[in-house]
C-alpha positions as CSV (number, residue, x, y, z in Angstrom):
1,X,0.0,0.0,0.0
2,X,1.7,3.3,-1.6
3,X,-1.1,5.6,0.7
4,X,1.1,7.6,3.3
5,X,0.3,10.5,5.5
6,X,2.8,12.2,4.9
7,X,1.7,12.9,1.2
8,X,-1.4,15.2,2.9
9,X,-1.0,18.9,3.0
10,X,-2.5,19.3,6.6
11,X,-2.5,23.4,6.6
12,X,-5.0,25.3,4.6
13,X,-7.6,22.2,4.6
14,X,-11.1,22.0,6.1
15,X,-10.5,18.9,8.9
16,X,-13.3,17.1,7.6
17,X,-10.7,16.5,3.9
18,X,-7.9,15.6,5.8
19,X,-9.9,12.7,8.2
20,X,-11.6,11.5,4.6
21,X,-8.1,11.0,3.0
22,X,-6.6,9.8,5.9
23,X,-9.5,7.4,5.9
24,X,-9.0,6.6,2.3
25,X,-7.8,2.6,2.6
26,X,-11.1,2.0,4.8
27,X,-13.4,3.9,3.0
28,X,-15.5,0.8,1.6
29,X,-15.1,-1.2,4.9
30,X,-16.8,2.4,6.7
31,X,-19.4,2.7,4.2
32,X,-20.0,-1.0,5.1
33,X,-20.2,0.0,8.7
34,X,-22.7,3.0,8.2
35,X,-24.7,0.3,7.0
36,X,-24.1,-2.3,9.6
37,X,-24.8,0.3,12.5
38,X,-28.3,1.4,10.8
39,X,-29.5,-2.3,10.8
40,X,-28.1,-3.1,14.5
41,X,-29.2,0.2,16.1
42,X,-33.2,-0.7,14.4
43,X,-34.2,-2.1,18.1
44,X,-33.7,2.2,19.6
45,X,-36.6,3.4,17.1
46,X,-38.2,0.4,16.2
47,X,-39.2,-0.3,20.0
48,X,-42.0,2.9,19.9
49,X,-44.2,1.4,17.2
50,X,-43.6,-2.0,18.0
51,X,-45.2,-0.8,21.5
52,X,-48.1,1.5,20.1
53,X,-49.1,-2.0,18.1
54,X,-49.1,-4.1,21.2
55,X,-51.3,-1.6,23.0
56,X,-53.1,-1.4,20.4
57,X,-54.3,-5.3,19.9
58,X,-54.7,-4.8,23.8
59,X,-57.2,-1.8,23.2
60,X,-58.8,-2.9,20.6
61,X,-59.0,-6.5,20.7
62,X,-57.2,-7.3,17.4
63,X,-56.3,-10.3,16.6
64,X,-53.9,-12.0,19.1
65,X,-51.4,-12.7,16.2
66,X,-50.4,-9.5,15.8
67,X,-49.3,-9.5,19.4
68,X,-46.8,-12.5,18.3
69,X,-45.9,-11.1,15.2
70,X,-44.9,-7.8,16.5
71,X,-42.8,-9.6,19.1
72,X,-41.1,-11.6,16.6
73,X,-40.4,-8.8,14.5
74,X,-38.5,-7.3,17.7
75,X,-36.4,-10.4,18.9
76,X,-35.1,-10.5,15.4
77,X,-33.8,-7.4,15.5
78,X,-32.5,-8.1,19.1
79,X,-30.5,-11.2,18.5
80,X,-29.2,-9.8,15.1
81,X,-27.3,-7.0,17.2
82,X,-24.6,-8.3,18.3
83,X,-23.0,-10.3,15.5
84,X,-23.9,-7.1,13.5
85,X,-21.9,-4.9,16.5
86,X,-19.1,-6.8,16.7
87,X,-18.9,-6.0,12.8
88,X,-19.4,-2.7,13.1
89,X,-16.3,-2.4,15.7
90,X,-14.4,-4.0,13.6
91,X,-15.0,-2.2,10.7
92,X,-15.0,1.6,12.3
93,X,-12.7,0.8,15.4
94,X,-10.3,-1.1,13.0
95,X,-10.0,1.7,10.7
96,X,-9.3,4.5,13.1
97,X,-6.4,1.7,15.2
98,X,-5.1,2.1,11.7
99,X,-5.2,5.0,11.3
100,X,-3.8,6.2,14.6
101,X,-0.5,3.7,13.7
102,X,-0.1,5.5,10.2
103,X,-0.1,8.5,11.9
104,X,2.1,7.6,14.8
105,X,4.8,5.8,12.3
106,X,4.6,9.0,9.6
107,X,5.1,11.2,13.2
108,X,8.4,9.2,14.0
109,X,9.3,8.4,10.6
110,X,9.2,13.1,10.3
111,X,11.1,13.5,13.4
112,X,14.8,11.0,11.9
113,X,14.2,13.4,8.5
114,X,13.7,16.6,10.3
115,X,17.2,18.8,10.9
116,X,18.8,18.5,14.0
117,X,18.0,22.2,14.0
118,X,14.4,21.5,14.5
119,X,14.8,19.1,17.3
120,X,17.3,21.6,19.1
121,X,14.3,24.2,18.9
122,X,11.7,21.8,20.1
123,X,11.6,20.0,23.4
124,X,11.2,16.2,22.9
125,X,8.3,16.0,25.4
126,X,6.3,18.2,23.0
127,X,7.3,15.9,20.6
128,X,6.3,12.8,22.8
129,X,3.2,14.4,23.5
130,X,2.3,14.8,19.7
131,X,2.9,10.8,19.2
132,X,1.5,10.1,22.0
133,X,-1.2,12.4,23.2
134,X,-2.5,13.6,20.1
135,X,-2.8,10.9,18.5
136,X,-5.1,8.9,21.2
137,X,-7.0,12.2,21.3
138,X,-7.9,12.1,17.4
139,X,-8.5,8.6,17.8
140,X,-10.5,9.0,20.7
141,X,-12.9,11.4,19.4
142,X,-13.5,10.3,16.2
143,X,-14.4,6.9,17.9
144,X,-16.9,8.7,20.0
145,X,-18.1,11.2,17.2
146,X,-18.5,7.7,15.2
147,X,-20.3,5.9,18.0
148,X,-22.6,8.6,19.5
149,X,-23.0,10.7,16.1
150,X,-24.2,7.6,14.3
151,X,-26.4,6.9,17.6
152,X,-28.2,10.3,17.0
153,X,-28.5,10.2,13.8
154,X,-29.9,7.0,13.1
155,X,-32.1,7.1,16.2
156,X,-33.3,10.8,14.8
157,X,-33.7,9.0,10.7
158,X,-35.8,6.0,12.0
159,X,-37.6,8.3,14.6
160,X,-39.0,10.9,11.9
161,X,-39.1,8.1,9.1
162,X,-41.9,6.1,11.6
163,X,-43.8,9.3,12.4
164,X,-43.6,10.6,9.0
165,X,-45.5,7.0,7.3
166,X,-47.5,6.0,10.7
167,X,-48.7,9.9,11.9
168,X,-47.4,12.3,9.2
169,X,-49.8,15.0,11.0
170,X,-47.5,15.4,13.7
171,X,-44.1,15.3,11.7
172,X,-44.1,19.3,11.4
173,X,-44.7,19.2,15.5
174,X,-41.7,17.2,15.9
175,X,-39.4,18.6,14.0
176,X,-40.5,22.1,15.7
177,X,-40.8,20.9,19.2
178,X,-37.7,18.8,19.6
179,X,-35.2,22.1,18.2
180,X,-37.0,23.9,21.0
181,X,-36.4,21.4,23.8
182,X,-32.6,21.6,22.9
183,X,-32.2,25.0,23.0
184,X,-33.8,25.6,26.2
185,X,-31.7,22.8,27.7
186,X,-28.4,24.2,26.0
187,X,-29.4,27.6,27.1
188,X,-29.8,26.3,30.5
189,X,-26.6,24.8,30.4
190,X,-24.7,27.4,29.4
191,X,-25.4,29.1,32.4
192,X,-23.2,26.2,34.4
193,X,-20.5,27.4,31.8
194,X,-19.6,30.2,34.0
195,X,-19.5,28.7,37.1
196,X,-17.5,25.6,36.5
197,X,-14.9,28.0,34.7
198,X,-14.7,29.8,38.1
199,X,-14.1,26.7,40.1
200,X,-11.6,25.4,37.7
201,X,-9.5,28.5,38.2
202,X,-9.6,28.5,41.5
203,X,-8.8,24.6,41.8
204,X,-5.8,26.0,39.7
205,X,-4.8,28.6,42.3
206,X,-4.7,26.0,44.7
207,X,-2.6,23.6,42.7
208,X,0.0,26.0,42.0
209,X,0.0,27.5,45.6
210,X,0.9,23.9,46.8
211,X,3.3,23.3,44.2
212,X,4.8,26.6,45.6
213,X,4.8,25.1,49.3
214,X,6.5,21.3,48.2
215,X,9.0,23.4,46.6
216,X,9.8,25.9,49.3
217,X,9.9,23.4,51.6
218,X,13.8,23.7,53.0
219,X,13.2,27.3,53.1
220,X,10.0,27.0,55.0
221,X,11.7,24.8,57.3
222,X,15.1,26.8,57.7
223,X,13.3,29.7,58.9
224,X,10.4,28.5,60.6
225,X,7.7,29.7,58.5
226,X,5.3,26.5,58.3
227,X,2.6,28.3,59.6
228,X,2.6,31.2,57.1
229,X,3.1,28.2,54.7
230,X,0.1,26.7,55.5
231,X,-1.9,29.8,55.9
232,X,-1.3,30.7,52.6
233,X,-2.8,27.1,51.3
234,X,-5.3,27.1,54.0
235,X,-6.6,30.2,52.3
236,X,-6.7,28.6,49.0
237,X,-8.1,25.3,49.8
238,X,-11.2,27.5,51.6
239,X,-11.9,29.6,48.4
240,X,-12.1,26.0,46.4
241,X,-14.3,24.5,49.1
242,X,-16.9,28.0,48.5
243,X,-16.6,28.3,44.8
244,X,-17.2,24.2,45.2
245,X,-20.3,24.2,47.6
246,X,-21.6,27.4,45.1
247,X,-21.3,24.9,41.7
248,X,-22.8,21.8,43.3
249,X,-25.9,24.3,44.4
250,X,-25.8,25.6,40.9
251,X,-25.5,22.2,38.8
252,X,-28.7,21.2,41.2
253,X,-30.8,24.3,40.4
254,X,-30.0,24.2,36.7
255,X,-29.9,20.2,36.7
256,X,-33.3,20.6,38.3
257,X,-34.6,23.4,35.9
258,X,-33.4,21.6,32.9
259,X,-35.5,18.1,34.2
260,X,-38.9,20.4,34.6
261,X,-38.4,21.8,31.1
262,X,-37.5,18.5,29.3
263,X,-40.5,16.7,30.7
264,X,-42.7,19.3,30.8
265,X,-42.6,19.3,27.5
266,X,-42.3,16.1,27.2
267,X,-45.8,16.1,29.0
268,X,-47.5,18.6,27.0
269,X,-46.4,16.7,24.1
270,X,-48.1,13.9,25.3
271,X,-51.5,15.6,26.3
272,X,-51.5,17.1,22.8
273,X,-51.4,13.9,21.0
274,X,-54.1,12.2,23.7
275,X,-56.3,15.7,23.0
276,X,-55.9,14.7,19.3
277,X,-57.0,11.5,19.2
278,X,-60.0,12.4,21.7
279,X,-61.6,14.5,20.1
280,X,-60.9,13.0,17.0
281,X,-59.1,15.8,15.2
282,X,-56.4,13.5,13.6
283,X,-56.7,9.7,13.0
284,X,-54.2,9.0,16.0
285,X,-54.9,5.6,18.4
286,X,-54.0,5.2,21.6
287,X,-51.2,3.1,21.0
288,X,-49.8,6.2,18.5
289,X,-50.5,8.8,21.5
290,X,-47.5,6.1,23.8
291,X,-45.4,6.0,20.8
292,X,-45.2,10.4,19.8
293,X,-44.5,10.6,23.6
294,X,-41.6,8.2,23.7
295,X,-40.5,9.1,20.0
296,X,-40.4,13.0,21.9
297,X,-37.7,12.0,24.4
298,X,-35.7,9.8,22.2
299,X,-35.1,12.2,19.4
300,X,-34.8,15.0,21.9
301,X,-31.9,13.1,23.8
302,X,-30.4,12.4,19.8
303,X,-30.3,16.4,19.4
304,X,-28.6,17.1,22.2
305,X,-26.0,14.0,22.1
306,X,-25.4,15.8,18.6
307,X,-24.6,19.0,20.0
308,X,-22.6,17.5,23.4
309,X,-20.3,16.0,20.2
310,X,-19.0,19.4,19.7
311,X,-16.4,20.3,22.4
312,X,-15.3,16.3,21.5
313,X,-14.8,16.9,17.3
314,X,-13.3,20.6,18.5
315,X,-10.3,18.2,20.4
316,X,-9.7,16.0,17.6
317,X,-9.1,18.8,15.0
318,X,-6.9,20.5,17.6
319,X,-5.0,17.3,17.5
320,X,-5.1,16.7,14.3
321,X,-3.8,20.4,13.6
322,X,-1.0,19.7,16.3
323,X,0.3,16.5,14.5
324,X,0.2,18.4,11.0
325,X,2.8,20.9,12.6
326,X,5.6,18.1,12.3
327,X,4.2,16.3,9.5
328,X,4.2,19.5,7.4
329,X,7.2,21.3,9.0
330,X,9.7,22.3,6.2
331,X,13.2,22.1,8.4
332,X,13.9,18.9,6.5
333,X,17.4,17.1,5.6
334,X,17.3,16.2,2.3
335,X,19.6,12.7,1.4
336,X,17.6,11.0,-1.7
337,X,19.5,11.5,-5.2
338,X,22.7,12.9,-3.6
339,X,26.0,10.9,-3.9
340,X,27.1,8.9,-1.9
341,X,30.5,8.5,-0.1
342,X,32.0,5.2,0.0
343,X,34.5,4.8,1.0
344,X,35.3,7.5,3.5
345,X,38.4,8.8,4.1
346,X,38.2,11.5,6.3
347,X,40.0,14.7,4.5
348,X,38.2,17.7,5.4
349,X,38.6,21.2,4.3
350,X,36.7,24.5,5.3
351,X,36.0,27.2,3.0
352,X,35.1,30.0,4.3
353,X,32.9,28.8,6.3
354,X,30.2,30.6,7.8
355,X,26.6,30.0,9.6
356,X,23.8,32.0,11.1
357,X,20.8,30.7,12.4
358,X,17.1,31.5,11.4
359,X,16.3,33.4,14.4
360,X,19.6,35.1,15.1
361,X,21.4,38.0,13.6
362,X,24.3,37.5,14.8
363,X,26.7,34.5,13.2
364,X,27.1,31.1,14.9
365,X,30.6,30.8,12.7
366,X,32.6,33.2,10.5
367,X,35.1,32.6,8.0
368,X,36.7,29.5,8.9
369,X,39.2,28.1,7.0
370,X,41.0,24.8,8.2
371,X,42.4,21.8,6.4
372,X,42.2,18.4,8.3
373,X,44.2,15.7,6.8
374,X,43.3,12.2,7.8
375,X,43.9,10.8,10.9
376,X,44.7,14.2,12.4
377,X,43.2,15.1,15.8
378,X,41.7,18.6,15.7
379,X,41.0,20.7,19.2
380,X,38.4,23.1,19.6
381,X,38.6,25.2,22.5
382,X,36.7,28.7,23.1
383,X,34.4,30.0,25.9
384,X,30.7,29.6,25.9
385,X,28.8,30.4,22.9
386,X,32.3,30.5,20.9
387,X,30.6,28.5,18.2
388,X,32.6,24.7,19.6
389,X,29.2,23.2,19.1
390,X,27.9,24.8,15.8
391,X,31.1,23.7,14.3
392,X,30.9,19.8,15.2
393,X,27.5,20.0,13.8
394,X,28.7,21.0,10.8
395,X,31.3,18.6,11.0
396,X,28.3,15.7,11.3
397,X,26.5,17.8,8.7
398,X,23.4,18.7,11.1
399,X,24.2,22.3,9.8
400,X,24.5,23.4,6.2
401,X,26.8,26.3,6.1
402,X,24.9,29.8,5.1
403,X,28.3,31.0,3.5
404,X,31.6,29.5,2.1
405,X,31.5,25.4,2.3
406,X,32.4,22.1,3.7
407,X,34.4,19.5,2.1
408,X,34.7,15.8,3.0
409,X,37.4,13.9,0.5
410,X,37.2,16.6,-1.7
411,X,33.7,16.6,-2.3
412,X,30.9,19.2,-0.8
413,X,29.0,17.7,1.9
414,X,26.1,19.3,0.3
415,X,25.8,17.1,-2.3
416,X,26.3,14.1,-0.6
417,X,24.2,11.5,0.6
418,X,25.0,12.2,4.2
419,X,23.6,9.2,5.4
420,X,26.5,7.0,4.0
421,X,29.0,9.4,5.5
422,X,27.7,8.9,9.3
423,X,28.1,5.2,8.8
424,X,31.6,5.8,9.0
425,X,31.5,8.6,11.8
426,X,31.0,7.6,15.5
427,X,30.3,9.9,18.3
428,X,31.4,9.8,22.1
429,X,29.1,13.2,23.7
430,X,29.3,14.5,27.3
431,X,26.3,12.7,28.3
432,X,26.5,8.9,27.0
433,X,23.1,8.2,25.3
434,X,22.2,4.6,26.7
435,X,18.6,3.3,26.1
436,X,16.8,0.4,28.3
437,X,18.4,-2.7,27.5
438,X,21.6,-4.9,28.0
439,X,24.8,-3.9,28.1
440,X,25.0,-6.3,24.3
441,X,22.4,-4.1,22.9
442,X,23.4,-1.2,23.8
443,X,27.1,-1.6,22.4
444,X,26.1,-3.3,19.3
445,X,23.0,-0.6,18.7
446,X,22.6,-0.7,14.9
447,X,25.0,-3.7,14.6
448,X,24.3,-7.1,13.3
449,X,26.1,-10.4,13.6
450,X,28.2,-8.8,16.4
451,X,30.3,-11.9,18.0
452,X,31.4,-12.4,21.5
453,X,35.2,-11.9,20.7
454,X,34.8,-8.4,18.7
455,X,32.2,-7.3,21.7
456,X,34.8,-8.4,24.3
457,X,37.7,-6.5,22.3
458,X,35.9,-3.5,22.4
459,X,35.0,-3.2,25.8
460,X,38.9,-4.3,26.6
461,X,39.9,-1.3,24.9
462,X,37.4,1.0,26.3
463,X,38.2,-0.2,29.9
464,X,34.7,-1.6,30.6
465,X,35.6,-5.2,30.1
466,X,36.4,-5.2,34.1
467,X,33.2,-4.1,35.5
468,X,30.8,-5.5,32.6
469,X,32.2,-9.1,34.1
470,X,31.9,-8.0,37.3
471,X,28.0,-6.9,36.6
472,X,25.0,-10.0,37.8
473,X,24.5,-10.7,34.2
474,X,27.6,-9.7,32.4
475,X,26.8,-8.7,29.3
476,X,23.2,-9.4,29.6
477,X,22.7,-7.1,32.3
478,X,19.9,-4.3,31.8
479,X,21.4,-1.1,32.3
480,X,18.2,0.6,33.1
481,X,16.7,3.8,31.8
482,X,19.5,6.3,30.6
483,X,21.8,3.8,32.0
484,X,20.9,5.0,35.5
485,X,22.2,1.7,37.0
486,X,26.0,2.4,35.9
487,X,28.3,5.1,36.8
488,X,29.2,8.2,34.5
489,X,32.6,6.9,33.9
490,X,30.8,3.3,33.4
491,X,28.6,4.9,30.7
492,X,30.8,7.0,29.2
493,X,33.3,3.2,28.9
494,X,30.4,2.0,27.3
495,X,29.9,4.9,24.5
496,X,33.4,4.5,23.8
497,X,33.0,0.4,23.4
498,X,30.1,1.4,21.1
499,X,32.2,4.3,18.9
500,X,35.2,1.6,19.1
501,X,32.7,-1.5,17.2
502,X,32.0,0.3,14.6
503,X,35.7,0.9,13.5
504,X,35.0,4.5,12.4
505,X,37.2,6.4,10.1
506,X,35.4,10.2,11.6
507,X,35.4,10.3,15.6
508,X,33.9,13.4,17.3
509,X,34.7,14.2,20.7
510,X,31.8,16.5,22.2
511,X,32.9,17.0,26.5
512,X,33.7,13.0,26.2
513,X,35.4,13.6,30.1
514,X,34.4,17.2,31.8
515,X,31.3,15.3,34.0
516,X,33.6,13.1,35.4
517,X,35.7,12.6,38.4
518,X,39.1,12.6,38.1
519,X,39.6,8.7,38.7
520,X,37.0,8.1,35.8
521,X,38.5,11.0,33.4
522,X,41.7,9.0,33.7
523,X,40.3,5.3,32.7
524,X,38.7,7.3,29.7
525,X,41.6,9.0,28.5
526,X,43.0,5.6,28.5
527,X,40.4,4.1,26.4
528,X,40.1,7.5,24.2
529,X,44.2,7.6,23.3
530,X,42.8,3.7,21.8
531,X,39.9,5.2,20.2
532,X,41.5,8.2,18.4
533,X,44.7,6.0,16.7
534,X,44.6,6.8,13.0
535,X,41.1,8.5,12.8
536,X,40.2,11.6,12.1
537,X,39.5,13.3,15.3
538,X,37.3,16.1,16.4
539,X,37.6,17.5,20.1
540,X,36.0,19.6,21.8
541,X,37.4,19.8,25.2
542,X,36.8,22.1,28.4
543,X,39.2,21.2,30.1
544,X,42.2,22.5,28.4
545,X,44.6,19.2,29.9
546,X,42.7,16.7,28.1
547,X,43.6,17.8,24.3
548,X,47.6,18.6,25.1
549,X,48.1,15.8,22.8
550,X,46.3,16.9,19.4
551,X,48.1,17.6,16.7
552,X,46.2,20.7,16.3
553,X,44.2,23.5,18.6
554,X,41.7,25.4,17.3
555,X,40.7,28.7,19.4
556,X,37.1,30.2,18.9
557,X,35.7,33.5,19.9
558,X,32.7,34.3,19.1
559,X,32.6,32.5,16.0
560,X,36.1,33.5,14.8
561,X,38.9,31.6,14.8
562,X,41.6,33.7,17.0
563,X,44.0,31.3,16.6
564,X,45.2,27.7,15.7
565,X,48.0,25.3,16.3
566,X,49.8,22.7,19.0
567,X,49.5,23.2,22.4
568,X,53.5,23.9,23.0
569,X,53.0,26.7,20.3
570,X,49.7,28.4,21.3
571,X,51.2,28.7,25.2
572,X,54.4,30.0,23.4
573,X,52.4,33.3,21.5
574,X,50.6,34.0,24.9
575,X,47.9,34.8,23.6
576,X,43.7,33.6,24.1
577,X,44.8,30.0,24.3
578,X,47.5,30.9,26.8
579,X,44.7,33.1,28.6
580,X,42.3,29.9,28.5
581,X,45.4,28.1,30.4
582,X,45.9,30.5,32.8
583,X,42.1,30.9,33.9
584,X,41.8,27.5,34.1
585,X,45.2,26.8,36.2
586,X,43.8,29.6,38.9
């Protein structure tokens, strides 16, 4: 199946185009369902007729077969629901579970071809939330706009379609009467609108004033100020127990008000048809005058399940207009028809090189010009916001450059399929990046066929081979979420192991050792002077002892490079580097 949501323009469309394409697959199977639900739903308006006949033979002493016929007629229709349900869920419910999990894999499937641009400008719980969140509410509602619409609508069809062919007199009446009843009860309603907005504010003020309390706690506690603490909750927990006490009196005066209405007119309703058939205005039995009252309160309750559906499809297109922001967000890295690299050898040059972000006016980079031969480690060093970062990124090609450009083996990382370059790159950050599973799968990520010997050789030269053995399960141990159940240094070992596996001919070095202690900064060091051995190497280092060994030193301010060479000659000119040294050393 070619069909992909991705292939929708979401922005600029009326939401009821977007659910029918996204629907598109399932479109015969939902027609099929419409039907289905009509036939199985028949028992809701069949039951009022089917009752006017049986008092009817009671009344008027017809013929007791009727009685049995009319009974018959509504067993059938009993039994024959819930095969026909269960089709119906399987049918509408299936589509929309399919739908959610086209959405949800086109979501995940945007967020690995979005820039790493985009993701460093949105949080990933937003992102989570849109996968997540949004999706179940989309699903959500158009299960319940399925389920109760198609309950209104078919009890309202078969409703009017019985009055119209058994008491077409009082069709006009009906389709007068019942708008009527709605609006009196939605204006009612309304009213409560106010009310519950004013608790729910207040219920707010109370949540945040305890969140201020758990928060402040050590403060509290270091001056003595619990009671002023508490006073200050006690004082919101009172105005939520008034505004409280004053909705639950107004839900039962309205709730009360709303009852009198509906059945009042429910009752006049039924006096009017007992007042026709009477006096004999209208050809109307007795069994007729049972049947317009209940038909009165059924297609009432339809209308107003209609119009409760509202604040339910205003959710889903909110949803569906929150997923469309990723789906349809532009910030794209483009691989398809570019060349690819194979095999890489890790020459890189930097042509005036120069980058500033979308929402910035000032330049991330300027005018960087640097030749890397292979297997040469390059240092970057600078302050905060010298541009360290920005120019790794460029390095991994996360970044296009907005002036000059950026060649890898001669070639411009433009117009290459960057894909096939990062297969040849590893990556050792500040923060190891470990998911929940074994120490195996997290090594190997991405890997295939991975024996014990080359997993064991890897962790040997990134130190971890000692306490992975020493671990309950050795290499099948679960690290835990983020790795929380190992050390940093322990992680760190293990992002190394990982970087080492893959036999890369690009390393990049982002903070690999400023979060740890120094024991743990030393066994990496170790395992990194393994790692780095003919590779091209790209550092970035804070503390300025780590990188005495590269065989060059590149110094950033703001975006410029001051300076660049080995560490003996950079102390020599006494210049930023040498300043860098100094600050650090006091």
């Amino acid at each position: 199946m070619n069909h992909s949501p991705l292939d929708h323009r979401y922005r600029g469309e009326h939401p009821i185009r977007t659910v029918h394409y996204l629907f598109g697959p399932d479109r015969a199977r939902l027609a099929g369902a419409v039907a289905v639900f009509f036939a199985k739903h028949a028992p809701v308006w069949l039951l009022p007729p089917v009752t006017a006949n049986v008092i009817d033979v009671v009344v008027e002493h017809r013929p007791i077969a009727e009685l049995w016929w009319n009974c018959a007629v509504m067993l059938t229709v009993l039994f024959l629901n819930p095969p026909l349900h269960l089709w119906y869920v399987r049918w509408t419910h299936g589509a929309i579970r399919r739908l959610g999990r086209d959405l949800r894999s086109a979501l995940v499937t945007r967020m690995q071809q979005l820039s790493i641009g985009f993701h460093s400008r949105t949080s990933s719980s937003v992102l989570h939330a849109k996968v997540v969140r949004d999706v179940e509410a989309l699903e959500t509602g158009l299960q319940q706009t399925a389920d109760n619409g198609l309950t209104a609508v078919a009890t309202l069809a078969g409703g009017l379609a019985v009055i119209a062919v058994v008491t077409p007199v009082f069709l006009p009446v009906f389709l007068l009467l019942v708008p009527v009843a709605v609006l009196l009860i939605g204006v009612l309603r309304a009213r409560l609108g106010e009310g519950n907005n004013t608790y729910r504010r207040s219920v707010e003020r109370m949540s945040a004033s305890v969140s201020d309390m758990t928060t402040l706690i050590p403060i509290t506690r270091a001056h003595a100020l619990e009671r002023t603490a508490l006073g200050r909750v006690g004082r919101e927990l009172d105005q939520v127990q008034r505004e409280g006490t004053r909705l639950d009196l107004l839900n039962a005066r309205f709730g009360s008000l709303s009852w009198v209405v509906f059945n009042g007119l429910g009752t006049a309703c039924l006096v009017g048809a007992a007042l026709v058939a009477y006096h004999g205005w209208a050809s109307v039995t007795a069994g007729e005058v049972v049947m317009l009252s209940a038909y009165f309160s059924t297609l009432t309750g339809a209308v107003t399940s209609l119009l409760a559906l509202a604040p339910v499809v205003g959710r889903a297109v909110e949803s569906l207009k929150s997923v469309g922001e990723v789906l349809q967000a532009p910030d794209l890295e483009v691989n398809d028809g570019k060349r690819r690299v194979e095999p890489v050898t890790g020459v890189f040059r930097f042509e005036g090189v120069g980058l500033t972000h979308g929402d910035s006016d000032e330049p991330a980079l300027s005018d960087i010009d640097l030749d890397v031969p292979v297997g040469t480690t390059l240092a970057i060093v600078g302050g905060s916001g010298a541009g360290k970062s920005t120019l790794l990124n460029l390095v991994l090609g996360f970044h296009r450059p907005t002036a000059g450009r950026v060649l890898l083996d001669g070639q411009d990382m433009a117009d290459l399929d960057l894909r096939s370059y990062r297969r040849s790159v590893s990556v050792v950050p500040q923060e190891s990046v470990l998911f929940e599973g074994t120490v195996r799968e997290n090594v190997t990520y991405g890997l295939e066929d991975v024996d014990d010997g080359t997993l064991r050789r890897a962790l040997r030269d990134a130190n971890a081979a000692e306490f992975v053995d020493a671990l309950p399960d050795g290499l099948d141990t679960v690290v835990g979420e983020r790795g929380t159940r190992l050390s940093g240094g322990q992680r760190q070992r293990l992002a190394i192991a990982r970087a080492l596996i893959r036999d890369p001919r690009v390393l990049v070095l982002d903070e690999a050792t400023s979060a740890l202690d120094a024991r743990s900064e030393a066994q990496v060091q170790e395992a990194l002077a393994r790692l780095v051995a003919g590779r091209t190497v790209f550092v970035v280092a804070h503390r300025l002892s780590t990188i005495r060994r590269a065989d060059r030193i590149v110094v950033l301010e703001r975006g410029r490079m001051v300076e660049t060479g080995s560490h003996q000659e950079l102390l020599e000119r006494g210049s930023a580097y040498a300043r860098l040294q100094a600050t650090q050393l006091a």
